[in-house]
N, C-alpha and C positions, 0 to 999 in steps of 0.2 A: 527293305523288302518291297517287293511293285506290290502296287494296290489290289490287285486279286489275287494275291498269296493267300494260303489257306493257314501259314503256321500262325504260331497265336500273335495276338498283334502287340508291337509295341506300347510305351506309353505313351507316346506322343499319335499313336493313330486311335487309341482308345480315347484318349482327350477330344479327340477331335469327329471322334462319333458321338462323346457327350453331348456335346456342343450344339451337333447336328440334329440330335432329340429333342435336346431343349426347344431348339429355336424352332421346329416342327410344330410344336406342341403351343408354342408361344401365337404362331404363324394361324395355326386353327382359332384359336380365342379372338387372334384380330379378326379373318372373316366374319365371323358368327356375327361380330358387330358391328361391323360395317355393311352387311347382308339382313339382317335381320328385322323383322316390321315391326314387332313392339319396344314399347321407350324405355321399359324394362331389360330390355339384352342389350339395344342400342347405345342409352345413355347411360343406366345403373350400370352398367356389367353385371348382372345375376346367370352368369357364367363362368364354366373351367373345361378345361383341355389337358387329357393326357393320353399317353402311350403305356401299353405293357406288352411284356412278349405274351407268348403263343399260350404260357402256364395262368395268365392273368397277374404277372407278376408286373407291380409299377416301376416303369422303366422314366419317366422323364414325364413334365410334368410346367403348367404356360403358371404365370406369378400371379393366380389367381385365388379361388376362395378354399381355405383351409379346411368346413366342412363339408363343402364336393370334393377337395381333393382325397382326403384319405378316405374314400367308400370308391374308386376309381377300378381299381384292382380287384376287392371284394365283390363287386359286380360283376366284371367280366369271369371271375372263377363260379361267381353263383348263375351266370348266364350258362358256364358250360355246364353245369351241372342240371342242366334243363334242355341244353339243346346240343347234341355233343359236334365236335368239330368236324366229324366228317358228312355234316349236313351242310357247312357253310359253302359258300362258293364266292369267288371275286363278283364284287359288286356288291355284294349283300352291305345294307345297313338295316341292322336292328333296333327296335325302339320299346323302351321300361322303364318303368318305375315303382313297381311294387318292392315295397319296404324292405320285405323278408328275401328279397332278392339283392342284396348284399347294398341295400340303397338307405336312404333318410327319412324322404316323404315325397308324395304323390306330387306337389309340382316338380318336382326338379327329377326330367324326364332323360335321359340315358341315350343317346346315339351310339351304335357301336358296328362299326366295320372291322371285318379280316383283313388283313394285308398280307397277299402271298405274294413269295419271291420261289424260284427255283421249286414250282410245282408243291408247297406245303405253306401252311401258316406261317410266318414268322412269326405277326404281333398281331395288337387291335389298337387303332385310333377311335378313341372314346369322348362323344362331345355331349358337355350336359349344361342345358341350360332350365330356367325355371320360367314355365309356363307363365303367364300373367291369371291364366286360367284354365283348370284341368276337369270341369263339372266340379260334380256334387251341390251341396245345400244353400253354399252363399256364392255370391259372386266374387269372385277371385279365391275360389274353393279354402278360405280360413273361415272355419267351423268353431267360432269358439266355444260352443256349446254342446259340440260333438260328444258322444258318448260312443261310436265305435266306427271302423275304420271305412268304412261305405256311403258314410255321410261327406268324407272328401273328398269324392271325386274319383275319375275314372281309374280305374286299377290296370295298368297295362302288362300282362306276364310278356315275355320276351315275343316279338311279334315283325317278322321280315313284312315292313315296310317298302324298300326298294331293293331290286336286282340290278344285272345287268343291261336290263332291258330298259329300266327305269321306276317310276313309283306303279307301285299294287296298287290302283286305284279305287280298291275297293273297303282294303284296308284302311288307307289314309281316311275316307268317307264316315269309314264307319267309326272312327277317333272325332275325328270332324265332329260330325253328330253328336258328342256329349261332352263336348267342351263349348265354353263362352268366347265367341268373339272371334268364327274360324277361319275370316279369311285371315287376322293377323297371325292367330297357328298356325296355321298352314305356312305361311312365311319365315316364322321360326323353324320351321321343321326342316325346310328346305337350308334353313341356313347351317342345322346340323349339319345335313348332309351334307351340303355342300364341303366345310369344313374338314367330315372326315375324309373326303375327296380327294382335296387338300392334301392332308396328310398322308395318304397313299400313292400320291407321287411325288410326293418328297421323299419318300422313305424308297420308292423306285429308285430314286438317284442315288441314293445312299449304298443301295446294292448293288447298283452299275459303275460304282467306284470297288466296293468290299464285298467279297462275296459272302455271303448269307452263313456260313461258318463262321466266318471271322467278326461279323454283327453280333452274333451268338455268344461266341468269345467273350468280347469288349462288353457287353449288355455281363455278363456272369460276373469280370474284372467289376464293375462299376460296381455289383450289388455288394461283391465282398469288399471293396473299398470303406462303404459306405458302414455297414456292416462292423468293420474295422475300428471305425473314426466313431462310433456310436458307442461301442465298446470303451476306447479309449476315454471318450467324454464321461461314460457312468463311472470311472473308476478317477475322477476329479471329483465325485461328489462321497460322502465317509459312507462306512457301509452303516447301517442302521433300519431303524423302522419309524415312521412319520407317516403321521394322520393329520386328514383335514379334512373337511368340509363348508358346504355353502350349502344355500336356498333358496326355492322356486318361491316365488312371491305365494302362489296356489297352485291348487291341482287343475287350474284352466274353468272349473265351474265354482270359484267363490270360497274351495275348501281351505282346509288349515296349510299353511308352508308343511313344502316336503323337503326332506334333506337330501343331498347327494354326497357320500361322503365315502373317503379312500384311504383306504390303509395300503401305504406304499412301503417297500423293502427294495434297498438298495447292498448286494452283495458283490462284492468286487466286479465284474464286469454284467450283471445282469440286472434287473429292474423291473418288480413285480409291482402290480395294480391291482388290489385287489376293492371291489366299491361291493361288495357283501352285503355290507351292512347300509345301502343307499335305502331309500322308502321304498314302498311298494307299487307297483305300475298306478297311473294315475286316472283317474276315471274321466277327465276332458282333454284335451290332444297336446299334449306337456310329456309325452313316452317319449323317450327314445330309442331307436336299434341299436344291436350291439355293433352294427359296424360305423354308426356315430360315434361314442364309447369310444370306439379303436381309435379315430380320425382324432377325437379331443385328446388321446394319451399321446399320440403320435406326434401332432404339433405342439403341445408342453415341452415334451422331451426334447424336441428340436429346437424350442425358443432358448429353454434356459440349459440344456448341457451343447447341443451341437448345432446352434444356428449357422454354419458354412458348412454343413455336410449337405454333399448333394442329396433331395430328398428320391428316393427310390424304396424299394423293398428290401432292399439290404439293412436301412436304418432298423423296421421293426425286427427284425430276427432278434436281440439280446431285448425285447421284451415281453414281457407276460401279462395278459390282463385276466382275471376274472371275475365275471358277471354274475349275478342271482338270476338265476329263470323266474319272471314273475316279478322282480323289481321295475323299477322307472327306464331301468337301461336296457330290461330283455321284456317285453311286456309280450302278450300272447299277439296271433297277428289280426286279431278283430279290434286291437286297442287303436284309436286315433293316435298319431302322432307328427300333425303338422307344424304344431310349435316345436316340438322338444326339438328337432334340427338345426335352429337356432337358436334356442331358449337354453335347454336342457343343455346341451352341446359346450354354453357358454359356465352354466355353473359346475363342468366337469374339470376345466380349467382351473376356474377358480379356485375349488376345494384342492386341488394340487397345487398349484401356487402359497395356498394356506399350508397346506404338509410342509413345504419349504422354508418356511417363513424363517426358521434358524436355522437354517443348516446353508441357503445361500441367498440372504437377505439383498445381496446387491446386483443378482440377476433378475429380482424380481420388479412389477410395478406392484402396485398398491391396486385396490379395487376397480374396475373401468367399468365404461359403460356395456357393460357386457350383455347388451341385446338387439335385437332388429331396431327398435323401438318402430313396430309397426303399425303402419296405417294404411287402409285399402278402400278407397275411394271408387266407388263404381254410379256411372251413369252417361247420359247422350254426350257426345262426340260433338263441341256446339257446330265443328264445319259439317260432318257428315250425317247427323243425326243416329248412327248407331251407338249401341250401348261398347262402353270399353270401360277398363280398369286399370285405376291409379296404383301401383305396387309400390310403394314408399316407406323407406325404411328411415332412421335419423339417428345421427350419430350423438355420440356426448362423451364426454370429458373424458381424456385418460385417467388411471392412477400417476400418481408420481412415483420417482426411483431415488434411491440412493443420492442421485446427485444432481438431480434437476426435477424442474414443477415437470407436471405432465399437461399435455399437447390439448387443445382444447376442439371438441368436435370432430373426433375419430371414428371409424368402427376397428375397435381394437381386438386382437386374438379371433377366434372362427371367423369373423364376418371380412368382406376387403369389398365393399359393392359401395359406390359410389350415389350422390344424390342425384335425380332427377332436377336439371335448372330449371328456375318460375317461369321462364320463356317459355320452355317446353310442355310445363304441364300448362299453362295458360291458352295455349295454342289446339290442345287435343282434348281436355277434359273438361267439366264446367265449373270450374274452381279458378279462384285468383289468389296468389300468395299477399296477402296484405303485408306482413314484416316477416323477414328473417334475420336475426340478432342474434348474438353472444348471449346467454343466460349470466350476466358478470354473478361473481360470488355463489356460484355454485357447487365450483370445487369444494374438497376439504382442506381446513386449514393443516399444514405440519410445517416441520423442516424444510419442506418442500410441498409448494400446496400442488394438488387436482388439479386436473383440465377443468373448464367450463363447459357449459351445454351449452343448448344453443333454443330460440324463443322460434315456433315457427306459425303463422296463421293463415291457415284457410278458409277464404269466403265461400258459401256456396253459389254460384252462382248462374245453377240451372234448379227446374221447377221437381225432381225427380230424383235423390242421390242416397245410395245407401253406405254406410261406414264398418269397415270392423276393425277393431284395434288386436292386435296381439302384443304384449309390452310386458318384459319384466322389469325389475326395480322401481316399481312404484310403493312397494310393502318394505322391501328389504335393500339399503342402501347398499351404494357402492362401498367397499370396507376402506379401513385406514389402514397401513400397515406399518406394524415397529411405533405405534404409539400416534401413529396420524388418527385425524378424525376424519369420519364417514361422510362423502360426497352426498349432495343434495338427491332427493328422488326425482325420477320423472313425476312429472304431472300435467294431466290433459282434460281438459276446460270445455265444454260444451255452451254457448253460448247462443241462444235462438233469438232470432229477429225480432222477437218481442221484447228482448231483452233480458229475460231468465236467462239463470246461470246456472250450470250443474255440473258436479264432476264427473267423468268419466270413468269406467274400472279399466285395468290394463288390459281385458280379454272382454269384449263385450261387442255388439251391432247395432246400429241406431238406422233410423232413417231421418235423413235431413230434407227441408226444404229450401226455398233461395231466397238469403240473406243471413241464415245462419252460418257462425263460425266455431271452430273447431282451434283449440290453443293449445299446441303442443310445447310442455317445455322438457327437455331432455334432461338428464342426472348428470350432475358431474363429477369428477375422479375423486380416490382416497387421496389422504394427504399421507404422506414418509414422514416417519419421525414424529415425534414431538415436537408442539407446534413452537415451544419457551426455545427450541435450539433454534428456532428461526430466527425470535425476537431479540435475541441475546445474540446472536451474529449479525444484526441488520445494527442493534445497537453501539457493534464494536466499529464499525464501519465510522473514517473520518468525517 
């Protein structure tokens, strides 16, 4: 058939629009960071990139963080639900992040453009990166002591930033004004933009090959593909009902561990979640949305039943999740919830991972470092003198599997964001990395031992610096699984120029001064197995 035929399209022209989405979507991620002024988008990657059509349905999607991707689609459906389509016009890019609008938390801010072909909607190119700072109470707006949603930071409901004509400049101003550090925002924001720019003429070319029926088509073909292959994958696992759970170290102000916990049912092709019985919303910023929730069932099921189905909206159709109004996962919208996005996010897995535990022990790992392990360092700029902020997260030990030790210094499941190099923070903030090392014997021993953490130390090395940790697994280690033992905790070391020592909590602020250090050691992985099958096979060894 020629390229602008309207009948439905082959499978070889649908593969090759796949293709063309992905790499679209892959293409926006690189600009943002190659454009971008903070060393947070630039160097971490604390960005994702995707597509949906015209219904807010995820169509394609760049290889980046698992929870911004699955709240991609939930946005753009809770954007039109606020601003309906026949407001939008070419050009627009819109900008959000309020939580209850299908998002996680207030840094990780929402670019969203229409892209019309043939006089209507097609899709949206959606770019979201996370602020390094967004207001509210501390710098680099993590609140660990937050008791409710206005202490972090600026709340954006959906807000046309630029048209055709270019940026609203009054808009931009008036975001500017209650965020830290604006000309580097301002430079991220532009790089959104940019980005979904990008992707708006790429997807031109795409319908000056296929006419915009036949996109329609192939976008419909992909989701029941997917959809298909999802199906297929639940009906490899026995039908039954499996429960699990895990644990928030605290409720973010010091309280007792909450549980996150799921009662899963697998019925021939379908696959219910149901976390009912999880705690109750948490009283310091440890909540999560339900449409995190969705993002952490959505990449479980994809890791352990269909990790090669293209991920799109097709995948969730054969699943059911449901939430308590009022738990940890639906919290009302005055509840903080700048940790739970990555925190909470991460013990969602987990306790599914845990459901599993017998039913398919050798898709599984064992416990990982399943946090930011965050640290947020704010002060002068020693070239420029203005204040900026260090967004640094740190990985640690995978679990082990079945049939190998696990990977040492990952960010494993939700997280995929890279470290910031000592070159780089040494050059822009007033810190010096004195060592970064392996945390050796950190793992858990088994069958198969844990990753390692890893040792990292910051000098302070300006007159002026304040710190806030956000970190879980400090209370509650990484687990063992099938009889492995439990990976080492994190632990973080306050160490002042006078030479006192003190520990640090995993959600706390300090102010430092210069010569104080700060001693991050990261958790390392569960061990597989029992540890005697190790010893007993190393021993049978010539």
């Amino acid at each position: 058939m020629s390229a602008k035929s309207s009948q439905r399209p082959d499978p070889f022209t649908v593969e090759v629009i796949r293709n063309a989405l992905t790499a679209i979507a892959e293409e926006m991620s690189l600009i943002v960071m190659r454009s971008a002024r903070s060393p947070l988008l630039r160097e971490a990657g604390d960005l994702s990139s995707a597509l949906t059509d015209s219904a807010g349905n995820l169509i394609a999607q760049g290889r980046d963080i698992p929870a911004h991707l699955g709240v991609m689609g939930s946005t753009v459906q809770e954007f039109l639900k606020r601003v309906p389509a026949e407001k939008l016009q070419p050009g627009d890019v819109w900008f959000l992040n309020l939580p209850e609008a299908g998002g996680n938390h207030l840094p990780d801010v929402k670019a969203i453009r229409p892209i019309f072909a043939e006089n209507r909607i097609q899709a949206y190119a959606v770019s979201l990166a996370h602020w390094a700072d967004i207001g509210g109470a501390r710098p680099g707006s993590y609140v660990p002591d937050a008791r409710d949603a206005w202490q972090e930071g600026l709340r954006i409901p959906p807000l046309r930033v630029f048209n055709k004509d270019g940026a609203d400049r009054e808009k931009l101003d008036m975001i500017l004004a209650n965020v830290r550090g604006a000309e580097e925002r301002e430079g991220d924001i532009l790089a959104q933009m940019a980005s979904t720019y990008s992707a708006d003429e790429r997807m031109q070319e795409v319908f000056s090959r296929y006419d915009a029926a036949t996109v329609r088509t192939a976008i419909a073909d992909l989701h029941d593909q997917s959809e298909a292959e999802m199906r297929a994958a639940i009906r490899t696992l026995p039908n039954g009902v499996y429960q699990g759970e895990d644990w928030l170290d605290d409720d973010g102000l010091g309280g007792e561990p909450i549980a996150v916990r799921v009662r899963i049912e697998i019925f021939d092709e379908h696959a219910t979640f149901d976390f009912s019985e999880t705690g109750d919303a948490a009283a310091g910023p440890l909540n999560a949305t339900p449409f995190t929730a969705s993002a952490s069932v959505f990449y479980a099921m994809k890791v352990i039943a269909g990790p090669d189905i293209q991920p799109n909206a097709g995948c969730a159709r054969p699943l059911e999740i449901i939430i308590r109004e009022g738990s940890l996962l639906h919290p009302s919208v005055e509840k903080p919830v700048v940790g739970g996005n990555h925190e909470t996010s991460q013990r969602i897995v987990d306790a599914i991972f845990n459901a599993f535990e017998n039913v398919v022990p050798e898709r599984l790992s064992a416990g990982s470092s399943t946090t930011s392990g965050l640290l947020l360092f704010s002060g002068r700029n020693p070239r420029t003198g203005q204040w900026t902020t260090l967004y640094e997260v740190h990985g640690g030990g995978e679990g082990a599997r079945h049939d190998r030790d696990g990977m040492s210094v990952v960010r494993p499941h939700m997280s995929n964001v890279m470290n910031t190099p000592a070159e780089v923070i040494e050059a822009n903030y007033p810190i010096i990395i004195e060592q970064q090392a392996l945390r050796r014997g950190s793992g858990g021993e088994g069958a198969h031992r844990g990753g390692d953490g890893q040792v990292r130390i910051y000098y302070i090395n300006g007159p002026e610096v304040v710190m806030t940790s956000m970190v879980e697994r400090c209370i509650v280690p990484p687990y063992g699984l099938r009889g492995g033992e439990a990976g080492k905790t994190f632990e973080i070391t306050l160490q002042r120029a006078s030479g006192e020592t003190t520990n640090v909590p995993g959600k706390t602020h300090l102010r430092l001064q210069q010569g104080d250090r700060i001693i991050m050691k990261t958790s390392g992985g569960g061990g597989y197995a029992a540890p005697a099958t190790r010893n007993s096979q190393e021993n049978a060894q010539p």
